[in-house]
N, C-alpha and C positions, 0 to 999 in steps of 0.2 A: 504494500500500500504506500508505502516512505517512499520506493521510487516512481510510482505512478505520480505523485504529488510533485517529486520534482523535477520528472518530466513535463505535466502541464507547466509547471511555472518558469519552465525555461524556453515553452515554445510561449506564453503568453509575454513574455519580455523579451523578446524576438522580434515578436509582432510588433509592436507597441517600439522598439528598436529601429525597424527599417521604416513604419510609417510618420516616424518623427522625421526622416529624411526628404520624404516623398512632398513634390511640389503640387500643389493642386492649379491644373492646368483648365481655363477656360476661353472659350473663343464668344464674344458679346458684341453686339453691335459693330463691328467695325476693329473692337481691337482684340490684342492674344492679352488674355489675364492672368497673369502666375501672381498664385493666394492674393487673388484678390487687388491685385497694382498692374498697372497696363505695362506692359513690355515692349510688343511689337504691333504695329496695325497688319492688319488682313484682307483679304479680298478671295471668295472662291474656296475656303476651307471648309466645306459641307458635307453633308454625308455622302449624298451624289455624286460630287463632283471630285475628276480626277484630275485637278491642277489648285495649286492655291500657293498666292503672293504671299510675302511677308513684307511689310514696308517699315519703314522708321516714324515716327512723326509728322514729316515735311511730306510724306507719300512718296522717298522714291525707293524703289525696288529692294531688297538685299540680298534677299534669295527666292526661289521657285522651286515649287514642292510640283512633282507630278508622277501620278500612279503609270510603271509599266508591266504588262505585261505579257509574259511569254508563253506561246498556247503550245501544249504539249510535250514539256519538258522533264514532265514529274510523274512518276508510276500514279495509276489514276485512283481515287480511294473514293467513300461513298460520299466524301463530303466534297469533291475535286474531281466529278469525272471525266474531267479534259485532263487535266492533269497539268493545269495553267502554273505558272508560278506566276507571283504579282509582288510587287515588293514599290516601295518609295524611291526616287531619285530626288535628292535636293542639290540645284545648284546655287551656289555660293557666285552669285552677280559681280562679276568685275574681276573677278579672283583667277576664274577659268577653274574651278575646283569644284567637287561632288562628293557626296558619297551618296551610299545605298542603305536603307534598312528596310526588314519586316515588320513593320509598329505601327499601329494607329497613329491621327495627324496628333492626339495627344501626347503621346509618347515620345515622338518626333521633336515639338517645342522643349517635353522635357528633356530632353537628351541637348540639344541646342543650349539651354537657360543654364545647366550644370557646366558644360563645357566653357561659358562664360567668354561667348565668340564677339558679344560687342564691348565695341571700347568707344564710348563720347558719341553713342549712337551710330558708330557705323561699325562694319567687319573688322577686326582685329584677324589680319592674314596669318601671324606667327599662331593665335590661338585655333582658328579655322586649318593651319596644316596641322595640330597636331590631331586633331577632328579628323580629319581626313587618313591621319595616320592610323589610328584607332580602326574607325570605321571600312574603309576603302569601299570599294566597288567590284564585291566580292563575283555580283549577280553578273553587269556586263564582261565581267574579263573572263568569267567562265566561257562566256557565247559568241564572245568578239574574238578565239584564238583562229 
């Protein structure tokens, strides 16, 4: 019983561990909200929709979210039965730089906000390559050999 007890109480402070971490990500009217302070404006980040702007305050560009996907690349399962991969491309506007991930568009801003890519409102290139270092582009370089 002694260790049942302190197995709950080391996954309850686990939890309660990583979601003290965790940013809460919202897209509102027009702008990206992390907990609640606007960060980034937007354009096109919908459920729908497979492209979506990130802008600074002034409205110009920084980056470009857009979903691609590749039809029949992936052994087909009951949930996938094309067998599509689909994954995120964001490019990094001015930089000439991307990367790739599997994440909701939430997911995506948090990964962005952590890596702490803007500096004085615009792309920090040293912080965005090491972004790019981390991430790469795992999906095109597999399909583009």
């Amino acid at each position: 019983m002694r260790l049942i007890n302190v197995f709950f109480s080391l996954i309850v402070l686990t939890t309660f561990s990583y979601s003290g971490y965790a940013q809460k990500v919202k897209f509102k009217k027009g702008d990206v909200l992390v907990d609640n302070v606007a960060w980034l404006k937007y354009d096109g980040c919908g459920t729908f929709d497979s492209t979506c702007s990130l802008m600074d305050f002034n409205g110009e560009e920084l980056m470009f979210m857009n979903v691609v996907v590749v039809e029949g690349v992936n052994p087909p399962t009951k949930l996938n039965r094309q067998g599509d991969l689909t994954y995120k491309q964001i490019t990094f506007l001015g930089l000439d730089r991307k990367i790739e991930l599997q994440v909701s568009d939430k997911k995506v801003i948090e990964i962005l906000y952590k890596a702490k890519i803007l500096a004085g409102g615009k792309l920090d290139p040293d912080r965005v390559d090491i972004l790019v270092e981390k991430y790469g582009t795992p999906f095109s370089d597999r399909f583009n050999r």
